[in-house]
N, C-alpha and C positions, 0 to 999 in steps of 0.2 A: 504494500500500500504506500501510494508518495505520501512522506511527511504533509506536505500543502494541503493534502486532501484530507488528509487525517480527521480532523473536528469533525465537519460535515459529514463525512462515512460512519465515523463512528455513533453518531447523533441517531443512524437509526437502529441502534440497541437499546435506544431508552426504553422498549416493551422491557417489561421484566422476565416475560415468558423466553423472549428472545435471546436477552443477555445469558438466561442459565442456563438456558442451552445451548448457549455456544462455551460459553465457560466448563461445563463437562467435558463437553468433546474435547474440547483444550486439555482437559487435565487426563483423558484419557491415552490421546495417540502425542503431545507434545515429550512424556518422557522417552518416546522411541525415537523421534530424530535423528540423537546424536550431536544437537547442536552445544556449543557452551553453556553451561549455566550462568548469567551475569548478575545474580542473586546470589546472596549471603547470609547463613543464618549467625542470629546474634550473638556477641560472645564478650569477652574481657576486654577487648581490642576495639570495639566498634562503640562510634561517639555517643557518651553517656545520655544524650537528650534520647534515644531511640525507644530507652525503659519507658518514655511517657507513655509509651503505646499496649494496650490492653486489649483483653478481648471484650467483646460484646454479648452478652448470651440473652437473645430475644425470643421466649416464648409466644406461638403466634397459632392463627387460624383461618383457615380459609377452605371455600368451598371445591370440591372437589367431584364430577360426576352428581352433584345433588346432596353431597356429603360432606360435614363440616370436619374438616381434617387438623389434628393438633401437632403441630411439628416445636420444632428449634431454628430461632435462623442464628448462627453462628456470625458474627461480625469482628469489625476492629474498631475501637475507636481512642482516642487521644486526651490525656488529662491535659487540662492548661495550666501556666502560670498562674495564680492570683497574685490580686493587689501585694504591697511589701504587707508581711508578719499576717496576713491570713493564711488558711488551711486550704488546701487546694480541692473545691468545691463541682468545678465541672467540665464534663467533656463533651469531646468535638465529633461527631461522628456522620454517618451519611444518612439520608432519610428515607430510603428504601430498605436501610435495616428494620423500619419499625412498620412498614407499611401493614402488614399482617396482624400488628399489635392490637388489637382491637378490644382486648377485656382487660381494663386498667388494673384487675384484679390479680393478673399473673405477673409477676415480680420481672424486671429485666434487671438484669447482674452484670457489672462489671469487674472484671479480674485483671489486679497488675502488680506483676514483679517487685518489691521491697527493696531497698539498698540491699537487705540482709540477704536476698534469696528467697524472702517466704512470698506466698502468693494471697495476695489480698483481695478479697471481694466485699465488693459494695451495692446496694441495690439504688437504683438510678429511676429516673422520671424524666419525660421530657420537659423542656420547659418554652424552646423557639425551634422552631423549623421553618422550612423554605416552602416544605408542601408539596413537593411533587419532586418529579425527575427533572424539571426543569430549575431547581434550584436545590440537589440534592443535597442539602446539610440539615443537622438538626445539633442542637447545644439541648445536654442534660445535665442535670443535677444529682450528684450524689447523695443520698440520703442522711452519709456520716462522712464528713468533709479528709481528707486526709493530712496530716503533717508534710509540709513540705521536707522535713527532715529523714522523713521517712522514705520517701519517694521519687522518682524525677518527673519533672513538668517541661511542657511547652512555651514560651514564649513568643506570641503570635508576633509576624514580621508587618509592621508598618508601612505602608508605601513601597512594595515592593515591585519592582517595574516587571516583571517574569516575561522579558520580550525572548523569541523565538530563539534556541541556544543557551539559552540560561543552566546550569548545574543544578539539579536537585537530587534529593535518594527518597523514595517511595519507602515506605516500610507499613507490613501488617502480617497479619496472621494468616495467609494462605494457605488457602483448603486442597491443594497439591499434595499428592502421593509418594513428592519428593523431599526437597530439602523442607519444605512447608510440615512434612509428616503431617499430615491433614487438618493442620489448622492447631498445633501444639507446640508447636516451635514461630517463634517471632521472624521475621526473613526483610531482608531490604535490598533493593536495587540501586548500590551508589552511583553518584558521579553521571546518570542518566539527562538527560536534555528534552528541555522545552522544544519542544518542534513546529506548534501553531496555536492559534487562541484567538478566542472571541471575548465579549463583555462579559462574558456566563462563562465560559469554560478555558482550561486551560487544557489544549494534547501532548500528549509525552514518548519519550521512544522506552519509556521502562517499563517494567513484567510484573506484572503481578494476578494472581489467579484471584477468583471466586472467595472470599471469606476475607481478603485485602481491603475489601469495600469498608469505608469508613474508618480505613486508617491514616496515616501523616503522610505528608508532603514537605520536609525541609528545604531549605536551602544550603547549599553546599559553601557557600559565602558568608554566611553569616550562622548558617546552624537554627536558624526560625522556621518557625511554621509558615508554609505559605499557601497550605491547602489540606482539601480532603477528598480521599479516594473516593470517584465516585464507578467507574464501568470500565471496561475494554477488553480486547479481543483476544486474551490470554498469548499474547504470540507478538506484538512487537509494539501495539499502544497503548494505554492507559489515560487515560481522563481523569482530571481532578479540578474540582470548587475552589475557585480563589476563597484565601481569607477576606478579602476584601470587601466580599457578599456576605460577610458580619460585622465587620468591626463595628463596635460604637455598641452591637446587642448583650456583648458576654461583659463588659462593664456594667451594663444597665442589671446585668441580673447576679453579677459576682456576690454583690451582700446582699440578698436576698433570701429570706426562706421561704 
């Protein structure tokens, strides 16, 4: 697929029927290739902001042949910096992880890595979203705020210009069979490149599979967030939400209960 074209081609994945099934097939016949990995899974060595990134675990339900069917959708999403000496209260994720959510009574958990090692979960609520795939983010709140002493955050990038060429690393929890081991291992595409963009979206030449959705987008320059996974073709692009389509909201709601 040309770079140039990229946005626009990949724009018609926004069916979500579409996307996951093209994202399977990807993770089916893509480990036989043969081609390089250019994904890395996380480790001692790889830049400490990447810990911001957690899973998403969305209990959900939808009809099915006439049958209201109870799954998991398995996500990723990103704690943020808070204000200075707050507890870091909320994260960044994509809005088709919740689209299924429909009985507010079923808890949605967020689990993320500790400085220590131990794995933390927290139960989350939404609190802003975009509403649709045409503005796929949503900002939740943690139910019990975390110390920032405890954990790593994101600090969202300001004004960040992300013209075409730009260095970013993709990272989330990838529901590949490979280095992703199915969404249990944390995985990031560094040093990957902005390729095209529009006012909504930003295309990328990095990888990432199916359960990636709704995790971070840094910059390789500065080490900020500059976005959030939203769709692509498990094979050479990836789509991601400017932060730019929130700032000014996750202030409004940081002190907030």
């Amino acid at each position: 697929m040309s770079h140039t074209t990229a946005l626009n081609s990949l724009r018609h994945l926004w069916p979500r029927a579409l996307l996951c099934g093209l994202w399977a097939l990807a993770m089916l016949f893509l480990p036989m290739a043969g081609s390089a990995e250019p994904r890395q899974q996380i480790s001692a060595a790889s830049p400490a902001v990447l810990l911001s990134v957690g899973r998403l675990l969305v209990p959900g339900r939808r009809m099915e042949a006439g049958h209201q069917r109870h799954y998991r959708e398995s996500c990723s999403a990103t704690l943020l910096a808070p204000e200075d000496g707050e507890p870091a209260s909320l994260i960044l994720t994509a809005w088709h992880c919740l689209e299924y959510h429909t009985d507010l009574t079923d808890e949605i958990t967020f689990v993320i890595q500790a400085s220590t090692g131990e794995r933390l979960q927290r139960r989350v609520r939404a609190v802003s979203t975009g509403g649709g795939m045409s503005a796929d983010w949503s900002l939740m709140r943690l139910q019990e705020p975390l110390p920032t002493d405890t954990v790593s955050t994101a600090r969202i990038a300001r004004g960040a210009a992300l013209a075409p060429g730009s260095r970013v690393i993709m990272a989330g929890f990838s529901r590949d069979r490979g280095l992703g081991e199915a969404g249990q291992v944390l995985t990031f595409h560094r040093d990957c490149r902005v390729v095209a963009r529009s006012n909504d979206d930003v295309a990328t030449d990095c990888l990432a599979y199916r359960g990636a959705s709704g995790g971070a987008v840094f910059s390789v320059d500065s080490g900020r967030l500059v976005g959030v996974i939203s769709r692509g073709d498990s094979r050479e692009n990836s789509i991601f939400v400017p932060v730019s389509r929130i700032l000014g909201r996750e202030r409004g709601l940081s002190g907030r209960r």
